[in-house]
C-alpha positions as CSV (number, residue, x, y, z in Angstrom):
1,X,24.0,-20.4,224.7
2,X,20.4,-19.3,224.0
3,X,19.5,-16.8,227.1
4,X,15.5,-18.3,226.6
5,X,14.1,-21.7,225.3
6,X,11.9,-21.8,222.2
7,X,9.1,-23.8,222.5
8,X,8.8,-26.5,219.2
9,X,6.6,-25.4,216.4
10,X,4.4,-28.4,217.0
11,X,3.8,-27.2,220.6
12,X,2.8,-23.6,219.2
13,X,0.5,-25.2,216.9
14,X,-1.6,-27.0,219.3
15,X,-1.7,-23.7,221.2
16,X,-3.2,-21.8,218.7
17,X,-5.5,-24.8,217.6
18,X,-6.7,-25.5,221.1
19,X,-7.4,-21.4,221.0
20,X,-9.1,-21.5,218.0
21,X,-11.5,-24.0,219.8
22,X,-12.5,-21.9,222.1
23,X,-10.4,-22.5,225.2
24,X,-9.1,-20.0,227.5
25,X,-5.3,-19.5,228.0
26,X,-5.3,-20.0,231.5
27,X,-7.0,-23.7,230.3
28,X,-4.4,-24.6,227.5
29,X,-1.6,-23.7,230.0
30,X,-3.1,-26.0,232.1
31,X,-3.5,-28.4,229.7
32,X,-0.1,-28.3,227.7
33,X,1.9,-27.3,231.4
34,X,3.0,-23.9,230.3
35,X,2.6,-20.4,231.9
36,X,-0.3,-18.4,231.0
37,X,2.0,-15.8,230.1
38,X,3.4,-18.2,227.6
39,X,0.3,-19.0,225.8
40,X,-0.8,-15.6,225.3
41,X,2.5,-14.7,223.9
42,X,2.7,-17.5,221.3
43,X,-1.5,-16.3,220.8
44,X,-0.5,-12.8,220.0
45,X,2.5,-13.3,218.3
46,X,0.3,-15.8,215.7
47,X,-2.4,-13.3,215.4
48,X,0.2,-10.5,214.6
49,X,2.0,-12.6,211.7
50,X,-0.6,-15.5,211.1
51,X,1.9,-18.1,211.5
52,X,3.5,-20.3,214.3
53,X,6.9,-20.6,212.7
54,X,10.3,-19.2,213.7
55,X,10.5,-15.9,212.2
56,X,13.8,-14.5,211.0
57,X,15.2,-12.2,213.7
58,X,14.8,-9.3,211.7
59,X,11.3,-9.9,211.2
60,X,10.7,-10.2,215.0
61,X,11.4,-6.5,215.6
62,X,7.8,-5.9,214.0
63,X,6.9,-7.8,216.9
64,X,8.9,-6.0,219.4
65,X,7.2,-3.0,218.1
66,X,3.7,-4.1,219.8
67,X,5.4,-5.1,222.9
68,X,5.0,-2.8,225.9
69,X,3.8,-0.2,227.4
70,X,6.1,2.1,225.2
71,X,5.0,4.7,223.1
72,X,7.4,6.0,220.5
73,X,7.7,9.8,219.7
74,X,6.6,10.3,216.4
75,X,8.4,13.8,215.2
76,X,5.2,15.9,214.1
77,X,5.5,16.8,210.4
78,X,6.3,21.1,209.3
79,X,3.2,22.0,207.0
C-alpha cells in the first residue's frame, strides 16, 4: 500500500495555475481544501522540474536533493 496519497495531476495543475494568477498558497489551500504545506510543495516541486506530472522515482531524488535543511559534505578537491 502506498504510505502517502498522490494528489491527481488535474488537481496539481489548477494549483500551479491558480499560483500563476497571483494567489497566495494559504488562499489556494483554502480554495482547493488542501494544507498549505501541500500547495507549496506541489509549487516548488513544479518550479524545480517545470512540470506537474508524476516523475519517475528516480528522477524524484533530484528533488529530494533540495529538500531540507541538509547540507551535504562536498570532499574539497587536492590542487
Amino acid at each position: 500500500s502506498k504510505s502517502r496519497e498522490e494528489h491527481g495531476v488535474g488537481q496539481r495543475q489548477r494549483v500551479v495555475d491558480l499560483w500563476k494568477d497571483g494567489k497566495s498558497e494559504g488562499a489556494i489551500g483554502l480554495e482547493l481544501r488542501m494544507p498549505k504545506s501541500t500547495v507549496h510543495s506541489i509549487i516548488v516541486k513544479y518550479r524545480l522540474s517545470n512540470t506537474v506530472e508524476n516523475l519517475p522515482r528516480k528522477s524524484a531524488s533530484v528533488y529530494e536533493h533540495f529538500k531540507g535543511p541538509t547540507l551535504h559534505k562536498i570532499d574539497s578537491c587536492e590542487l
